[in-house]
Residue frames relative to the residue before (quaternion, step in Angstrom):
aa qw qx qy qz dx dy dz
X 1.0000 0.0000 0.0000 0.0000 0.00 0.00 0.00
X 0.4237 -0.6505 0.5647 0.2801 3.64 -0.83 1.47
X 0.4040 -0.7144 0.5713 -0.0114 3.72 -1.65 1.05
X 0.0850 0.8074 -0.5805 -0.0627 3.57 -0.16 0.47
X 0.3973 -0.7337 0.5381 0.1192 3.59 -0.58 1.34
X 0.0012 0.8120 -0.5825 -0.0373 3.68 -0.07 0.74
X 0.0910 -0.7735 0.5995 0.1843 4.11 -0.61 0.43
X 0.0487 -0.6568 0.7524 -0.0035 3.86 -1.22 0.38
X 0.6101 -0.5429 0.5334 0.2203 3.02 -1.92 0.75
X 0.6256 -0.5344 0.2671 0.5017 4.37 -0.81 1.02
X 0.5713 0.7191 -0.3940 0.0357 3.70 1.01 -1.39
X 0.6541 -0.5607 0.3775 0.3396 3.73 -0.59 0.11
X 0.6533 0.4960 -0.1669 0.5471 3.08 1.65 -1.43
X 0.5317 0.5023 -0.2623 0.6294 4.01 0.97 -0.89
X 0.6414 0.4367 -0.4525 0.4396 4.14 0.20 -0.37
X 0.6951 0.5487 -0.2015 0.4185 3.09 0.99 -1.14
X 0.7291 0.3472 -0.2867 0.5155 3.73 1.00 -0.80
X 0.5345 0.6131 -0.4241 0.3982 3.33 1.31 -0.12
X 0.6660 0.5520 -0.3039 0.3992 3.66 1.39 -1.21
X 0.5493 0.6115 -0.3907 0.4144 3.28 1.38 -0.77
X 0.6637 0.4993 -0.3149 0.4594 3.53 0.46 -0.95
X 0.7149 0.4710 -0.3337 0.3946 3.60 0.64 -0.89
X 0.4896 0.6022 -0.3869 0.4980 3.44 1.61 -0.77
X 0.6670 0.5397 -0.3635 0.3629 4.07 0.45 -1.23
X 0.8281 0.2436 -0.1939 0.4662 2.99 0.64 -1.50
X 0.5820 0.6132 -0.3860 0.3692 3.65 0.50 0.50
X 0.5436 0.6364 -0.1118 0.5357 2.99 2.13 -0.32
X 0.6480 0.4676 -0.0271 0.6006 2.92 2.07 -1.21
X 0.6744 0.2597 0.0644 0.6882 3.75 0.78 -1.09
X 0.2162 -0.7455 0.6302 -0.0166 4.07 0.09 1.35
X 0.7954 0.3371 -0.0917 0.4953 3.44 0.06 -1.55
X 0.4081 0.5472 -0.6298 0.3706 3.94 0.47 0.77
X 0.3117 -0.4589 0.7964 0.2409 3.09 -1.77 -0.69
X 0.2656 0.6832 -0.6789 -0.0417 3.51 -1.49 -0.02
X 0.1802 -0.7313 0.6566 -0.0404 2.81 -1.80 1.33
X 0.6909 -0.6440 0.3044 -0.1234 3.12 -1.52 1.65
X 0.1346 0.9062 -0.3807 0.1256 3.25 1.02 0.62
X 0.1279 0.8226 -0.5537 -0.0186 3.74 0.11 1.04
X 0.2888 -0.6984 0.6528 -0.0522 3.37 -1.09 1.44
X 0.1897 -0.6033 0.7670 0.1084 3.31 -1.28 1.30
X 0.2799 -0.7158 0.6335 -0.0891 2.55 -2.04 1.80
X 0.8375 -0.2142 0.4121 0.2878 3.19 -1.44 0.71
X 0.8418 0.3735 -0.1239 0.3696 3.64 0.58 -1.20
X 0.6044 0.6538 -0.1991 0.4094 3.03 1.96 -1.02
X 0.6781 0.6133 -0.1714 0.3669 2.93 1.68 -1.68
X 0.8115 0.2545 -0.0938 0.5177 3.27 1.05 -1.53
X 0.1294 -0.8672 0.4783 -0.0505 3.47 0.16 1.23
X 0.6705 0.2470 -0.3823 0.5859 4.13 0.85 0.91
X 0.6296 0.3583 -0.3964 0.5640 3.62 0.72 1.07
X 0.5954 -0.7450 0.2475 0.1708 3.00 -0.78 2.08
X 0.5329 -0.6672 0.1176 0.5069 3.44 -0.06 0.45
X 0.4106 0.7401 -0.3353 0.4138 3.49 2.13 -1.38
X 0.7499 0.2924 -0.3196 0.4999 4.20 0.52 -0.98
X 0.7707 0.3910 -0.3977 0.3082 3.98 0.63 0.07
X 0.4684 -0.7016 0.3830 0.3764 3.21 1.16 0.81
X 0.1040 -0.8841 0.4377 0.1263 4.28 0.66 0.96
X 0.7535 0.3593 -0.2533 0.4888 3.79 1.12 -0.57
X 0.3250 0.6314 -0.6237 0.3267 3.98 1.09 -0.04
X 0.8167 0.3797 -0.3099 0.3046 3.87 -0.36 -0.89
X 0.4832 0.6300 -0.2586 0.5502 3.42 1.71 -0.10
X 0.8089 0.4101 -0.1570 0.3911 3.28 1.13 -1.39
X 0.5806 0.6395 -0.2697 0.4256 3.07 1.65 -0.66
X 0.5666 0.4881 -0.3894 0.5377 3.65 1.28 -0.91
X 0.8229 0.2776 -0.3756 0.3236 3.51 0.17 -0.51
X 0.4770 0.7024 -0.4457 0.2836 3.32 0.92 -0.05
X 0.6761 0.6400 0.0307 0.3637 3.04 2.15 -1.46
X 0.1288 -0.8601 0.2847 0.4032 2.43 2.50 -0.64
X 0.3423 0.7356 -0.5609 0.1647 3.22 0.19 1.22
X 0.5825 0.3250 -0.1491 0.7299 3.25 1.65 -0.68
X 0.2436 -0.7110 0.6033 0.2666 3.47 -1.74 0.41
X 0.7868 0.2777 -0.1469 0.5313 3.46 1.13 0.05
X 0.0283 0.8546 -0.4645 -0.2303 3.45 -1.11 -0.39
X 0.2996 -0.9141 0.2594 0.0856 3.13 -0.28 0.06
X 0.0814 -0.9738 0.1939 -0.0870 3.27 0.36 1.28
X 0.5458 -0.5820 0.4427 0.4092 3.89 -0.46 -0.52
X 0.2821 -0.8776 0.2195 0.3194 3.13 0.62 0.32
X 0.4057 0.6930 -0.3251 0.4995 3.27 2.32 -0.20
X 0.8088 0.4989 -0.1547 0.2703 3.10 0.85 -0.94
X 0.4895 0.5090 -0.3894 0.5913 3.45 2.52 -0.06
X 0.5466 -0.4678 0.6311 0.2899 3.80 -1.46 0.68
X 0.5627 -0.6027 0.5402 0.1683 3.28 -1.45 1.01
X 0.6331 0.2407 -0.2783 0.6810 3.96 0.89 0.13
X 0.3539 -0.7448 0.5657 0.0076 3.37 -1.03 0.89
X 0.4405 -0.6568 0.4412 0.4241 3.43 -0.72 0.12
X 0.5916 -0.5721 0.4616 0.3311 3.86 -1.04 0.55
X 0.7863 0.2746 -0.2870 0.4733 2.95 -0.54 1.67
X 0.7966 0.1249 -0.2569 0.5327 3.66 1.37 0.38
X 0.2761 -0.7996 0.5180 0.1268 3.33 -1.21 0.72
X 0.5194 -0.4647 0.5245 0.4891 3.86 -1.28 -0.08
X 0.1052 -0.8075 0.5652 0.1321 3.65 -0.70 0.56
X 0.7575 0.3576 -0.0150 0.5460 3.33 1.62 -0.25
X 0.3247 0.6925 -0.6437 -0.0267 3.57 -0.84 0.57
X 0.5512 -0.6880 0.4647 -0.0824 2.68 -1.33 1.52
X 0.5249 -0.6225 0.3039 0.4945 4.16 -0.12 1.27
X 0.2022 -0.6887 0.6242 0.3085 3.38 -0.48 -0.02
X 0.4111 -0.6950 0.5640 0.1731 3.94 -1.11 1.73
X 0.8225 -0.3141 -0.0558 0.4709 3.89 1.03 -0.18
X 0.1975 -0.8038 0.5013 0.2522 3.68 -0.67 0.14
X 0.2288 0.6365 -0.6549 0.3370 3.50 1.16 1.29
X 0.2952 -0.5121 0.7308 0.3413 3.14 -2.12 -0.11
X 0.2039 -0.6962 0.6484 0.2310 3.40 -1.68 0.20
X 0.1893 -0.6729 0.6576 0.2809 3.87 -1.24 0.28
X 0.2848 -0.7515 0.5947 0.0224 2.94 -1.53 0.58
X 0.3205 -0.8160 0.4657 0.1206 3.34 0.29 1.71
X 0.6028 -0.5451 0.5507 0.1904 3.74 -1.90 0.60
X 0.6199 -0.5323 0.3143 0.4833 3.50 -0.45 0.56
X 0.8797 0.3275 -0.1937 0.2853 3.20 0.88 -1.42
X 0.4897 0.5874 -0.2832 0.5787 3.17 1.88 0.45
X 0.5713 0.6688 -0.4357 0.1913 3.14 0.79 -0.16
X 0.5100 0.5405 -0.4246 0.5172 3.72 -0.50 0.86
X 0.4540 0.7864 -0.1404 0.3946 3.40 1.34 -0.61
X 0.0078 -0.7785 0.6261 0.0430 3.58 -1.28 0.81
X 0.6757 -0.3777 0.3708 0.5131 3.90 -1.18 0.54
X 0.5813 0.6016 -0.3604 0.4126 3.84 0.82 -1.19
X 0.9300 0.3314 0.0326 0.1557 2.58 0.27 -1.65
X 0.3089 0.8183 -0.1441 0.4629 2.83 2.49 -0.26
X 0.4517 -0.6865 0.4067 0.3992 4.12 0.18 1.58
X 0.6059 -0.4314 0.5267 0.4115 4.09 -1.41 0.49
X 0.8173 0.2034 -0.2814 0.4599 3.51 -1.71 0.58
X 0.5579 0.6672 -0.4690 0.1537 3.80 0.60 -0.38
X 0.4355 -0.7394 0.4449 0.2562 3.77 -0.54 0.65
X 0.1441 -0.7826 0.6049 -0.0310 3.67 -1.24 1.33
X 0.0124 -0.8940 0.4402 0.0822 3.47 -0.34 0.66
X 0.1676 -0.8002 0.5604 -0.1321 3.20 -0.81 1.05
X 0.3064 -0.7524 0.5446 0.2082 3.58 -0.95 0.73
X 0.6232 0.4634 -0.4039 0.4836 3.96 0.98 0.11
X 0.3732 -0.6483 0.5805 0.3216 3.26 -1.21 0.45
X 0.5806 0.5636 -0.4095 0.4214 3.53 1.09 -1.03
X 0.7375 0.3603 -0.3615 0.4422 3.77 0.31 -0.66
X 0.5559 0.5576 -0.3624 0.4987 3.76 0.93 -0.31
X 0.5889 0.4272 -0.3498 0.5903 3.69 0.61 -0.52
X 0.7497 0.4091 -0.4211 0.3055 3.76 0.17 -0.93
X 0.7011 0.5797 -0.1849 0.3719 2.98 1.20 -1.38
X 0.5898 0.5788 -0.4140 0.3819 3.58 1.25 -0.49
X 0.5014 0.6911 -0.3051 0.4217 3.30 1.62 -0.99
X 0.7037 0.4057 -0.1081 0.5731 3.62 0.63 -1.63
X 0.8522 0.1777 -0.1267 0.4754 3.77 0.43 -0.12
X 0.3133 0.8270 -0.4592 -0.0841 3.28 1.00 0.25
X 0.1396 -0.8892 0.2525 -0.3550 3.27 1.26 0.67
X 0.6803 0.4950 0.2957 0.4525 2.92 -0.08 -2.90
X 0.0524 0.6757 -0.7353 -0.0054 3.21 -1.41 0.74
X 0.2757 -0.8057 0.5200 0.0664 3.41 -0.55 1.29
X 0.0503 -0.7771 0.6270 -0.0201 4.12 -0.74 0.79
X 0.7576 -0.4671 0.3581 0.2821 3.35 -1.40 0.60
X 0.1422 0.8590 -0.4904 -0.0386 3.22 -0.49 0.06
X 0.1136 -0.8897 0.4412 0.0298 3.99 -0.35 1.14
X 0.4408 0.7802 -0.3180 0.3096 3.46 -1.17 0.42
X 0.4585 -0.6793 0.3786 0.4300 3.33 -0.53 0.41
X 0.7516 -0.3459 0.1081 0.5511 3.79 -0.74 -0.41
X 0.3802 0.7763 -0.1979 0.4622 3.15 2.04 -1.67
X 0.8532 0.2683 -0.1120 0.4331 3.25 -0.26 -1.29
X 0.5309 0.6752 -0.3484 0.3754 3.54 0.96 -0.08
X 0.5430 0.5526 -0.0528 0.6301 3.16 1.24 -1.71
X 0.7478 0.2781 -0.4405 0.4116 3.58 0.13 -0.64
X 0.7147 0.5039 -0.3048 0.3774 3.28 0.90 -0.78
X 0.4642 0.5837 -0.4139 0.5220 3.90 1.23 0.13
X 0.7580 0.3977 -0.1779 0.4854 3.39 0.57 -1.53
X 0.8396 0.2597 -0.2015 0.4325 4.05 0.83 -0.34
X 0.5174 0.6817 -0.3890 0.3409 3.59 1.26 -0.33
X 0.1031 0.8202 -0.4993 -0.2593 2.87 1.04 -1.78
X 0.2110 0.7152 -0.5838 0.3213 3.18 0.98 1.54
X 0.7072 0.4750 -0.1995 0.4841 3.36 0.97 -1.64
X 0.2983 -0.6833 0.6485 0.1534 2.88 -2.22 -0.16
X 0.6595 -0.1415 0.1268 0.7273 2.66 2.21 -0.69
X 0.2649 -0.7340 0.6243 0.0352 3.27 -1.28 1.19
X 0.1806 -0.6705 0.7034 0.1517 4.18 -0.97 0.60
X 0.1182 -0.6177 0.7637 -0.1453 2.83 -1.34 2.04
X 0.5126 -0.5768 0.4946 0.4000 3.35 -1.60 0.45
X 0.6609 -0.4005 0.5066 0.3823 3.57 -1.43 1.05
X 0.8417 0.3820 -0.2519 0.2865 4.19 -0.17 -1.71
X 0.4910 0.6443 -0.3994 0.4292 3.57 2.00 -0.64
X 0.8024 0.3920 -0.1430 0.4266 3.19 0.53 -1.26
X 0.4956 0.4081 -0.3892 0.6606 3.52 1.02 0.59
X 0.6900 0.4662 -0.3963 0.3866 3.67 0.26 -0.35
X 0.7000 0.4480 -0.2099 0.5150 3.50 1.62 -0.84
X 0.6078 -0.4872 0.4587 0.4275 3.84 1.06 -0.54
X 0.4158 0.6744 -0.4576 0.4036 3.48 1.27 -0.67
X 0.3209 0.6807 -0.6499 0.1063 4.22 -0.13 -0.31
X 0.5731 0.7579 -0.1861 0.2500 3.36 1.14 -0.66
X 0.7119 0.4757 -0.1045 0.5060 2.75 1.31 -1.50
X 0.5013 0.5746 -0.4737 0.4406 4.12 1.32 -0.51
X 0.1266 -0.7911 0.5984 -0.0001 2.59 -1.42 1.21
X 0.7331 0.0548 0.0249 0.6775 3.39 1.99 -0.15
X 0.0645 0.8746 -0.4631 -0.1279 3.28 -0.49 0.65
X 0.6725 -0.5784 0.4296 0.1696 3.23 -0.78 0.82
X 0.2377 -0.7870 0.5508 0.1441 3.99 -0.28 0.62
X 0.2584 -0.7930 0.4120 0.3669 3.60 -0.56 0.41
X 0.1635 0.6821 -0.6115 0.3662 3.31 0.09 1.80
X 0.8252 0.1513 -0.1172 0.5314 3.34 1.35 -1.10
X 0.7710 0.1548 -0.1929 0.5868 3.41 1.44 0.61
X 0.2070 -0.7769 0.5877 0.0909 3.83 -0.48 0.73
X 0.2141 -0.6206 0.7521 0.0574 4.17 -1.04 0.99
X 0.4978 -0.5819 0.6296 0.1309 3.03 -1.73 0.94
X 0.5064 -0.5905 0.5325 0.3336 3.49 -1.11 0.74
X 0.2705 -0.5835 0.6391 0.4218 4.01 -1.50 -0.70
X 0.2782 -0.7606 0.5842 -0.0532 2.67 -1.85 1.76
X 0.0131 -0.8398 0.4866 0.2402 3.79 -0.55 0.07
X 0.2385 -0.8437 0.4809 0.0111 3.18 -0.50 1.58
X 0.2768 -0.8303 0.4643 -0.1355 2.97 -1.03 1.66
X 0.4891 -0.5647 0.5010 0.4370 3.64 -1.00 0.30
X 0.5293 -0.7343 0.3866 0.1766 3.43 -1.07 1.30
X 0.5184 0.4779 -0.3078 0.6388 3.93 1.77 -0.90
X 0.6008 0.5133 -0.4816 0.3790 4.34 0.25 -0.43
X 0.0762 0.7736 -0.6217 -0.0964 3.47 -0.28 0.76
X 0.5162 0.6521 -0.3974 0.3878 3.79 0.62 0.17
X 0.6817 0.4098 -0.2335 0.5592 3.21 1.62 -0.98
X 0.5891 0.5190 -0.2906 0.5470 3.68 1.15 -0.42
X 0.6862 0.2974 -0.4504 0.4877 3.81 0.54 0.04
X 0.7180 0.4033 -0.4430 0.3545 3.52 0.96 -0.55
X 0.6234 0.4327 -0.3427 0.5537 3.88 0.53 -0.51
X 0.4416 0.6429 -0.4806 0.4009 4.20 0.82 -0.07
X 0.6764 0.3647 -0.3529 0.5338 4.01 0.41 -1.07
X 0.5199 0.7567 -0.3571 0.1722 3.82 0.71 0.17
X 0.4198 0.7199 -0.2207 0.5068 2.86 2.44 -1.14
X 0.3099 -0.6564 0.6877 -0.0134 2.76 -1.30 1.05
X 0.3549 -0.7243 0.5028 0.3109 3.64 0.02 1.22
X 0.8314 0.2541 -0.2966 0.3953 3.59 -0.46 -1.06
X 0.6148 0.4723 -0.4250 0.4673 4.02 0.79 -0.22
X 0.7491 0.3379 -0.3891 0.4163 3.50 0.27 -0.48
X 0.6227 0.4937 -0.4341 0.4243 3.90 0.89 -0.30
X 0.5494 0.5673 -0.3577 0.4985 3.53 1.22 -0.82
X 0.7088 0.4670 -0.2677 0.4558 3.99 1.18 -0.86
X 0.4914 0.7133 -0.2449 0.4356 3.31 1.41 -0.75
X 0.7188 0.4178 -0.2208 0.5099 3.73 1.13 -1.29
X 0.4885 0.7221 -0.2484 0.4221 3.18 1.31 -1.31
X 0.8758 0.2650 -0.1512 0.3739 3.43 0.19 -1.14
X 0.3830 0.6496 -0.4130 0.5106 3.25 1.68 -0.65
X 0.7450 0.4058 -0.2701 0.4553 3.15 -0.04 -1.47
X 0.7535 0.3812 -0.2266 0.4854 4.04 0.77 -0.12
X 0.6307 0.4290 -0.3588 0.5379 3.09 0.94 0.19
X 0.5878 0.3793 -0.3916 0.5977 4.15 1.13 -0.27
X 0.7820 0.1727 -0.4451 0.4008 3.37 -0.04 -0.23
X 0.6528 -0.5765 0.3983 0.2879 3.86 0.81 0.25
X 0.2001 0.9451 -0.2258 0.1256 3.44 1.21 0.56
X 0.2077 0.8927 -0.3810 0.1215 3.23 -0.12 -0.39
X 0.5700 -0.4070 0.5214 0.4874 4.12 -1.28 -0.03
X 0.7140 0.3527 -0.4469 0.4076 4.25 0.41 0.05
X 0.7007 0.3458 -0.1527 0.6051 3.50 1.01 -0.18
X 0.1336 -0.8000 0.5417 0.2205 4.13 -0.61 1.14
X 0.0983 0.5674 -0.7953 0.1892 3.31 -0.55 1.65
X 0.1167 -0.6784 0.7252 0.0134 3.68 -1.80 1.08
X 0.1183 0.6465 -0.7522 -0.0469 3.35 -1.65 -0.37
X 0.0459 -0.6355 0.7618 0.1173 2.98 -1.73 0.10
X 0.2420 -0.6890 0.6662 0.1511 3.42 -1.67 0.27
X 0.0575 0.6712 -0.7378 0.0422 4.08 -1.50 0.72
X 0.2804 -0.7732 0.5686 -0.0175 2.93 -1.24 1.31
X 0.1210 0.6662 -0.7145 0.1764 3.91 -0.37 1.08
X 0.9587 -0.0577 0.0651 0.2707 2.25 -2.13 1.19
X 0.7361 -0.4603 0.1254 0.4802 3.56 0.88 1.90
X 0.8110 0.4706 -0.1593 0.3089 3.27 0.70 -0.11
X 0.2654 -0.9048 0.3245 -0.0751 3.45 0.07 1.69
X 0.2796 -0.8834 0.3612 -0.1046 2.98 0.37 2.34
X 0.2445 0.7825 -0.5689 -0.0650 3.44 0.14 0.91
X 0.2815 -0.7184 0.6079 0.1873 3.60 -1.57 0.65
X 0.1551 0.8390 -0.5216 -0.0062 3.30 -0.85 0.52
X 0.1208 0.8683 -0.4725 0.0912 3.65 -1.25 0.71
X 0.3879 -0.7942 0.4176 0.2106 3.54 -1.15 0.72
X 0.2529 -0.7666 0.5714 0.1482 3.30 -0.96 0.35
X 0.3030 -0.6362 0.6053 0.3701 3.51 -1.30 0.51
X 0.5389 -0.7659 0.1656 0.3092 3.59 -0.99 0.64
X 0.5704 0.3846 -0.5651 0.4554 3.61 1.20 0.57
X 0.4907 -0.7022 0.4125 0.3098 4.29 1.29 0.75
X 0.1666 0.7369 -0.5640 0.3334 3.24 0.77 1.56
X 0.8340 -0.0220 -0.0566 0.5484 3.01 1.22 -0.93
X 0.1468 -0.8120 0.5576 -0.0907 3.71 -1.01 0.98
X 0.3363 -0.6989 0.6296 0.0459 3.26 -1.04 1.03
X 0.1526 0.9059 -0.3856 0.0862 3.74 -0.46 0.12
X 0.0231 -0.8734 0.4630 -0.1489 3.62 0.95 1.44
X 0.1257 0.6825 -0.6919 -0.1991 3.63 -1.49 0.16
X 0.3078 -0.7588 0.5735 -0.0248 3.02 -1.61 0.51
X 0.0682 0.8025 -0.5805 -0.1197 4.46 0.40 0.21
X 0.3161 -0.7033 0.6349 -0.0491 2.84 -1.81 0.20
X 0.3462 -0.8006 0.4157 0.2575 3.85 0.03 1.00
X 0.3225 0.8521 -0.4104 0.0395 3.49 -0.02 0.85
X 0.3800 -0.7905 0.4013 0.2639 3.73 -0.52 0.94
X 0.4352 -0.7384 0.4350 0.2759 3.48 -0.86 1.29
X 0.0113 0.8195 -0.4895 -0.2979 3.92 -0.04 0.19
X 0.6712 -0.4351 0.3595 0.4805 3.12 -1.76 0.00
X 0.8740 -0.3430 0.2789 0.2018 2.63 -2.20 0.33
X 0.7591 0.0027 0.0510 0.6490 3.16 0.65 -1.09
X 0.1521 0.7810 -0.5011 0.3402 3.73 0.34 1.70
X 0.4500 -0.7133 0.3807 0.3793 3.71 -0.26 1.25
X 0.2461 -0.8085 0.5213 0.1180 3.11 -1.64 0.87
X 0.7968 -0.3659 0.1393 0.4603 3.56 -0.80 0.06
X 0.4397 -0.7073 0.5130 0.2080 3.97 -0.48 0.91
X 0.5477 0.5994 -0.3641 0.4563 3.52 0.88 -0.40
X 0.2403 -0.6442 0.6657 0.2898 4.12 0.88 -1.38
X 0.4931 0.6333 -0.5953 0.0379 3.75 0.02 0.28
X 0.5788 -0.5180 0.5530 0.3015 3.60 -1.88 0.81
X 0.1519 0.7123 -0.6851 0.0132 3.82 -0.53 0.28
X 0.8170 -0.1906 -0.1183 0.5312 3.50 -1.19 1.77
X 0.6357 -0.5760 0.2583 0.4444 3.99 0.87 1.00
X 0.7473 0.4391 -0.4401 0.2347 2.74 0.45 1.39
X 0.1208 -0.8346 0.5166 0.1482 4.00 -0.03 0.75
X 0.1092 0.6680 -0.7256 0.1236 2.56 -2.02 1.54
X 0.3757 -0.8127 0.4414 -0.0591 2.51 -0.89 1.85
X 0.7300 0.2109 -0.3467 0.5499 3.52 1.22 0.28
X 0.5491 0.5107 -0.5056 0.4267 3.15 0.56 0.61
X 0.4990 -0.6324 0.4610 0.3722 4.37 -0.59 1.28
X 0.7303 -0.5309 0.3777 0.2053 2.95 -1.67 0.89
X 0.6464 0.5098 -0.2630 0.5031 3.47 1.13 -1.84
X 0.7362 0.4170 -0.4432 0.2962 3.64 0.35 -0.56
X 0.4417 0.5591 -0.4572 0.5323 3.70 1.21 -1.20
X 0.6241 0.6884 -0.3060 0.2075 3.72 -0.10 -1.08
X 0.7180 0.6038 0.0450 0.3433 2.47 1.11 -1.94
X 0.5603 0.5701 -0.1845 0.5719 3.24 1.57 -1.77
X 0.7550 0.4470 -0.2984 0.3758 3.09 0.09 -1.67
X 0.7896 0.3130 -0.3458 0.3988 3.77 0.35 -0.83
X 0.4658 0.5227 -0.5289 0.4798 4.01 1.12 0.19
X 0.6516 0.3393 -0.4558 0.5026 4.11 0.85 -0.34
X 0.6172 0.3654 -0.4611 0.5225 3.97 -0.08 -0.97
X 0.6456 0.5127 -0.4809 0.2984 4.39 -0.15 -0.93
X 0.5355 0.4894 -0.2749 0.6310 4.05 1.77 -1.25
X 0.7742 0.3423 -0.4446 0.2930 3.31 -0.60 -1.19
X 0.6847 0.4294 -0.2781 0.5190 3.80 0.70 -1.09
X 0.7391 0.3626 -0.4690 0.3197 4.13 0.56 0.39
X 0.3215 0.7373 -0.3258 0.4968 3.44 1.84 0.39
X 0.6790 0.3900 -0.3453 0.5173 3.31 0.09 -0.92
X 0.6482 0.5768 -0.3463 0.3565 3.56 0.40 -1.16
X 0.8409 0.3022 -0.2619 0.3647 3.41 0.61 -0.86
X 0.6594 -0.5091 0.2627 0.4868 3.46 1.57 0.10
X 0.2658 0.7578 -0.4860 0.3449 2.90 0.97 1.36
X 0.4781 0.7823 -0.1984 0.3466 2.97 1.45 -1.18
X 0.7240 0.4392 -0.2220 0.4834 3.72 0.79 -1.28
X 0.6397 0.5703 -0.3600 0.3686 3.43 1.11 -1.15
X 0.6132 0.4622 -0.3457 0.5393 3.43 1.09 -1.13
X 0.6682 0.5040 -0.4823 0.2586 3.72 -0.17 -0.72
X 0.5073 0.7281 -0.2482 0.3885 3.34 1.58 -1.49
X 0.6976 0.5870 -0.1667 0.3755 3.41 0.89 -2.10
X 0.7541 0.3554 -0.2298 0.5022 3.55 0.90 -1.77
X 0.4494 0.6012 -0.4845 0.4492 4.07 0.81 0.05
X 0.7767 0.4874 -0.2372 0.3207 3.18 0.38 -1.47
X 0.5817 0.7287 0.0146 0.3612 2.92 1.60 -0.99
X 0.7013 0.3525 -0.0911 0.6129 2.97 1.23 -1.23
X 0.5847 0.4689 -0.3302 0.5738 3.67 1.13 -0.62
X 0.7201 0.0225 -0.3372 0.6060 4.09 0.45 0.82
């Protein structure tokens, strides 16, 4: 019986998105095996350094490079819009939601961001959502905040630093945790990565089998997304956001920067006519990687399509004086 070696980061929450996948493609591929490979990262270890400065998928990337794992699997927020030479997203996976959720202190608990007392501390591991949110709450004084989901929560419920911590909406449904939301966020003012499974880019055996995984409309909708984050250089160290909604053929992506206490903010949208194909609908003969990622059943013109609605935004920002706000952001940045 053929083995597929799957790796995932130690976290409780990442076991779980890792089982999901094994559930798909075991559903899909009866007669495999798969084996479980959980690798403490870099990210797991150091847990008050944002994730963007500990590089979070090297120790992931390295097992497969080594061929110890044949896959990995990941968050997809959490992989850098330029990859390393030589691997690709082979997968994107439906995304279950792209809300944030807050999670409210005991003694706050009934509570909204609104409604939360002036000066009160939120913690959050993104700068991009901290920048938005200072804007929308300025109120609020937003602080780092590290850890797996586990360790988050403990640190709300014992620090008594926080008042509230922003977790993704799908983490905390993946764990049972529905309980704990006390507000959820809409992705207008905050945007979750889909799950991706990143693969060696020369394995084509492993790229047709983890390929029927794509989710046509999530991975084009991720496709723009990152374009658009990969020209202006984006990332969790710098608050640039977007989101994308498709209606009625037409792929709406918004996108914008923020300076990082969100005094100031740029904020453009832009759509694009694109056709959602089926599921399993030929894809481009050629094999191209567009913003690192390759799908092969999914038509060229659309991948196309995404990608130039993100590079068409990212390059009409700068123009209008977006440009300074970021430069401002990645100084500040780099000097802590």
């Amino acid at each position: 019986m053929t083995v597929i070696r799957m790796g995932t980061r130690k976290s409780q929450l990442a076991r779980i998105q890792m089982d999901s996948v094994v559930a798909m493609l075991k559903a899909l591929y009866p007669g495999l095996q798969f084996e479980i490979t959980a690798v403490s990262t870099t990210g797991d270890k150091i847990l008050d350094t944002a994730l963007s400065k500990t590089g979070e998928s090297k120790e992931l990337e390295h097992a497969l490079e080594r061929n110890e794992v044949d896959l990995v699997v990941h968050s997809l927020k959490d992989l850098p819009t330029v990859l390393p030479p030589g691997f690709t997203i082979g997968a994107i996976c439906k995304q279950e939601s792209p809300s944030d959720a807050v999670v409210f202190h005991p003694n706050f608990v009934g509570q909204t961001l609104e409604t939360l007392p002036g000066k009160s501390v939120v913690g959050t591991s993104s700068l991009r959502r901290a920048a938005q949110l200072q804007r929308k709450f300025p109120h609020l004084e937003f602080k780092s905040i590290r850890g797996n989901l586990n360790t988050r929560l403990w640190k709300l419920d014992e620090l008594q630093e926080f008042s509230a911590i922003i977790l993704a909406a799908a983490g905390l449904q993946c764990m049972g945790w529905q309980n704990q939301v006390g507000q959820i966020l809409h992705p207008e003012e905050c945007r979750l990565g889909a799950l991706g499974v990143e693969v060696q880019a020369k394995d084509q055996d492993i790229l047709d089998l983890v390929g029927v995984l794509h989710d046509p409309e999530t991975l084009l909708h991720c496709t723009a997304e990152r374009a658009f984050l990969r020209y202006l250089e984006g990332g969790c160290s710098v608050p640039v956001a977007e989101h994308t909604a498709m209606k009625d053929g037409q792929l709406y992506l918004t996108g914008g920067v923020w300076s990082l206490n969100g005094t100031d903010n740029m904020q453009e949208t832009m759509q694009a006519t694109i056709r959602v194909p089926a599921q399993h609908e030929d894809g481009p003969e050629d094999d191209p990687q567009l913003v690192g990622i390759t799908a092969r059943n999914i038509p060229r013109r659309a991948q196309l399509a995404a990608e130039s609605l993100g590079i068409s935004l990212a390059t009409l920002l700068p123009n209008k004086g977006a440009k300074n706000i970021l430069e401002v952001a990645r100084q500040l940045n780099d000097a802590h």
